[in-house]
N, C-alpha and C positions, 0 to 999 in steps of 0.2 A: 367834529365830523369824524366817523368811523370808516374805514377804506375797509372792502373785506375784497381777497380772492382766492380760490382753491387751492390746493395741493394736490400731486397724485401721490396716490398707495403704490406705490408698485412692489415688484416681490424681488428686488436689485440690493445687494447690499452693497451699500457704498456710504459713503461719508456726509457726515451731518453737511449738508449744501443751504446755499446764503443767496438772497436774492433782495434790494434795495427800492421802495417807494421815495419819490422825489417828488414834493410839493412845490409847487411857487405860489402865493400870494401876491396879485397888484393891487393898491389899494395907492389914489390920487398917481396913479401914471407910476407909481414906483415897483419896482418887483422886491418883494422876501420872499427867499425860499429858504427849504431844510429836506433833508431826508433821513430816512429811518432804516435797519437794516432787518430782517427777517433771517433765523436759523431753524428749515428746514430738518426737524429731529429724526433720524432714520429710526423705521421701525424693523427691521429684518434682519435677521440670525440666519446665517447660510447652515445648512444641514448637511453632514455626508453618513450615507450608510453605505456596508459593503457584505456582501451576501447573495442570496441569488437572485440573476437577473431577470428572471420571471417574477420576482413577487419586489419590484420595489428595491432591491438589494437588501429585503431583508429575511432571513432566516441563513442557515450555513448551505452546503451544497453538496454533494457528494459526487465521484467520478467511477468509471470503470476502469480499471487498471491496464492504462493503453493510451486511455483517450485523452484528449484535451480538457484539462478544466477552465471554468469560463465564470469570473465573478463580474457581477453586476457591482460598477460604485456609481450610485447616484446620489447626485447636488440638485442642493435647492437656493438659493439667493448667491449665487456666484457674481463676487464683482468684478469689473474691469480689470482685467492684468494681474488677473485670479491663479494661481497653480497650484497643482498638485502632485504630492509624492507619493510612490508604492514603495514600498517594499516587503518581504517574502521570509520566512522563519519556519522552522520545523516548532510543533508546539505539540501539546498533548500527555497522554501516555504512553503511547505509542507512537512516537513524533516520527514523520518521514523527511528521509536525505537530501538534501537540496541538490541537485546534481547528478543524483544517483535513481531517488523514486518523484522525484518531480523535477521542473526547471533543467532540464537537460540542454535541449537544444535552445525552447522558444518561452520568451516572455514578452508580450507583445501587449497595447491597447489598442481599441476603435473607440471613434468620436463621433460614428456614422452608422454604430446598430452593425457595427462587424462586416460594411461592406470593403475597406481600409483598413488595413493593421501597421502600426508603428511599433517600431522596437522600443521596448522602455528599458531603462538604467535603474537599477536596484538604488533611492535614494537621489534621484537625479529630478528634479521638477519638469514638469510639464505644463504647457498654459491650460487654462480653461477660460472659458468665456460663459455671461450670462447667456443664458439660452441652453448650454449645457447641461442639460439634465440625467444623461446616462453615460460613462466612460464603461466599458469592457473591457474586462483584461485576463487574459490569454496564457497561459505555461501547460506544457507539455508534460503527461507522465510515463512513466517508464515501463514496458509490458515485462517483466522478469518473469523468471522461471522457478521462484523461490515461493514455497510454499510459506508465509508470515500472518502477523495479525492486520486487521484493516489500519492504515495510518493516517498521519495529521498532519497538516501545516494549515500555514495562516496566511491571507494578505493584510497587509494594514496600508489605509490610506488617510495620506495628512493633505487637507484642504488649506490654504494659505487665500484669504480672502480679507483684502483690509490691512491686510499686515498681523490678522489678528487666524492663527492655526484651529482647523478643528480636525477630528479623527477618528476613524471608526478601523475596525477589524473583521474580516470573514474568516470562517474557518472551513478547508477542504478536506472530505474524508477520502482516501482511494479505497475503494473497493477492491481486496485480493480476490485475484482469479485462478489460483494458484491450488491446485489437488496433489499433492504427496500420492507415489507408487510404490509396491513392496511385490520383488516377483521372487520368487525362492528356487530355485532348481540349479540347473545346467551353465555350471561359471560361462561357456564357452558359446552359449545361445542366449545373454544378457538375464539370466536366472530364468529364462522358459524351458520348460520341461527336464523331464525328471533326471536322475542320475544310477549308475552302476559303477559297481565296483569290484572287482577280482577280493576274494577274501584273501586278507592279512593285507591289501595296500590300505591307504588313505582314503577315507571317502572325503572329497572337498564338494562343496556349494556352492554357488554365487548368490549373495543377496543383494541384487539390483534394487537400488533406490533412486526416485527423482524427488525434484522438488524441497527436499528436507530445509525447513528450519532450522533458522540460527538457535541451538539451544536441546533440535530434538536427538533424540536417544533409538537404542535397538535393542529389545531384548530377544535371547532366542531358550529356546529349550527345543528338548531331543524324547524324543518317547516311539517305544516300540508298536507298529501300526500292520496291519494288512490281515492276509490268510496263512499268515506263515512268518508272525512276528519273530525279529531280530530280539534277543533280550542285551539290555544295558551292561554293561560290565563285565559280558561274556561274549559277545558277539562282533558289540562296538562300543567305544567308549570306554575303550578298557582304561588308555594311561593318559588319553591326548584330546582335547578338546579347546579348541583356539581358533582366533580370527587373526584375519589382517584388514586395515585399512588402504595397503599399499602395494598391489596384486603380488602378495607373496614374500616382499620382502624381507620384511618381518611378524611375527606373530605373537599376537598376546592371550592369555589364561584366558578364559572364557568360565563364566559360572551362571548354570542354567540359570532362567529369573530374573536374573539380575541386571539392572541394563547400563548401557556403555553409550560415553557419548558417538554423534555422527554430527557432520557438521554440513551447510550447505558446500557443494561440490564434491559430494562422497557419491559417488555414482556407484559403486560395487564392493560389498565386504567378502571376503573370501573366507568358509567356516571351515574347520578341518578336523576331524575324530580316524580314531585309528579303528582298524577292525581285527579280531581277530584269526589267523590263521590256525583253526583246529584239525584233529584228523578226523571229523565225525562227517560220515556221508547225511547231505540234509537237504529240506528243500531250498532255492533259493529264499532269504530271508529279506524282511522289508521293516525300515525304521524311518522315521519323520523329524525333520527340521522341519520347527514354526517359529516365526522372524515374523515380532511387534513393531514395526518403526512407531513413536508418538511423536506427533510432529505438530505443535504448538497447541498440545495438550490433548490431539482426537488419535485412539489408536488406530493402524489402519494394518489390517492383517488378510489374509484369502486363503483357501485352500482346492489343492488338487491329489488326489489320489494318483496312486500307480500299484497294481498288483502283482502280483508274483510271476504271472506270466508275461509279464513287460506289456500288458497291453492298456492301454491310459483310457484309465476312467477321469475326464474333465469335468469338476465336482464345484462350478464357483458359485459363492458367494460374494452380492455384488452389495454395495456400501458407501456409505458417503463422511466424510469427515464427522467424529461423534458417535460414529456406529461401529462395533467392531466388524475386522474383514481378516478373514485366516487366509495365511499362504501359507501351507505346508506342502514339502514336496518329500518323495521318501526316497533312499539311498536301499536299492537293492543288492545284498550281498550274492557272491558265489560259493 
């Protein structure tokens, strides 16, 4: 005699499960029996991807440099007494700082489509249950003021199902939001507008910078400009041509062209050329400072005029990282 009865398929992983047929035979008033046991063979591999939460958790994700980024990990055959771990790593080429351009304040998941957030521990398990199909998980990035390349990190999550680990990774790009400035003129008006100078003093500059990159540079040059150009080596520029990084304190050689580094938090370089004091009656004369910052490889330059009669022709040139942008501003002698 053959016994036949079902199985379910379900999509649960769990453990090979045992279920037993019990026969009894009477045969002249006597009972034999026996039983037999059944191993229910599981057919189901839990799955985790991690990626974005609009498509499945899968593909990477990208963020605006501010906002919250937000990975998708979703399970598929989650068993009973199921957990899972995150954890967070700078990764890439350009890897970002854990602390610093991401995970600052908030790492958090939802088990509810983001209406609940739980704080999560870098490494620390968390339950899941069948039925689980989408965990979100939440870190904060950091809106800076540094102009950089776009950066990277990763989540990785370890699925513990059965006793037996599975794991996947996402990867988040931040989007910089970040525009380097270059204004050139008036140290004492954040490098806006133009400068004078009594002949035979110093003519000094301010080259206000924001933004700069770890790694960018400043080149400057000097050339004679207007209706009534200053000449080089005779006018101005005779013995002295130097910056500082440290309003004044100290001063270093400067050589046209050539560039020097700037580091993030250089907010003002101070330029300084000598002029000279001759006995020749003349008109007032006009000379230009132009100041390149390159700031993770886009020059960014502007220009403004100023003519002999002190009265300001505003001449800009407007520009986007990759494009050049001239700031010159011109030092009118007396």
């Amino acid at each position: 005699m053959l016994v036949k009865t079902d199985t379910f398929n379900d999509t649960t992983d769990e453990p090979n499960e045992t279920f037993t047929l019990s026969g009894t035979l009477t045969s002249n008033g006597a009972p034999y029996s026996d039983s037999g046991i059944a191993t229910i063979i599981d057919n189901d591999t839990p799955t985790i991807t991690v990626g974005d939460p609009a498509n499945n958790g899968i593909g990477d994700i990208t963020v605006p440099e501010g906002d919250d980024a937000i990975f998708g990990v979703n399970l598929t055959g989650v068993a009973v007494g199921g957990t899972l771990t995150l954890t967070m790593a700078q990764s890439g080429v350009n890897p970002a700082t854990e602390g610093t351009d991401y995970k600052v304040t908030t790492f958090q998941y939802s088990l509810d489509n983001g209406t609940t957030w739980n704080n999560a521990t870098e490494g620390t398990a968390f339950a899941v249950n069948p039925g689980d199909s989408q965990v979100l998980v939440k870190t904060d990035t950091f809106n800076d003021t540094t102009d950089e390349p776009n950066e990277t990190f990763t989540l990785s999550g370890t699925l513990t199902s059965n006793g037996a680990p599975y794991s996947d990774s996402g990867i988040a790009t931040i989007i910089d939001n970040d525009t380097p400035t270059i204004t050139v003129g008036d140290p004492a008006n954040n490098g806006i507008g133009d400068i004078t100078v009594p002949e035979g003093d110093d003519a000094i500059f301010g080259v206000n910078l924001t933004g700069v990159a770890v790694g960018g540079t400043l080149t400057l040059t000097m050339a004679q400009s207007g209706v009534n150009p200053a000449t080089e080596g005779t006018d101005y520029k005779v013995t002295t041509f130097q910056y500082s990084l440290d309003n004044g304190t100290t001063w270093n050689n400067a050589t046209e062209g050539t560039a020097f580094a700037v580091n993030p938090g250089d907010s003002q370089v101070l330029v300084k050329t000598d002029t000279f004091n001759d006995t020749t009656d003349e008109p007032n004369e006009t000379f230009t400072l132009s100041g390149t910052l390159t700031s993770n490889g886009a020059p960014l330059q502007r220009q403004r005029h100023r003519d002999d009669h002190r009265q300001r022709h505003a001449d800009h040139h407007g520009g986007r990282p990759g494009q050049q942008r001239d700031w010159r501003h011109h030092g009118t002698g007396r």
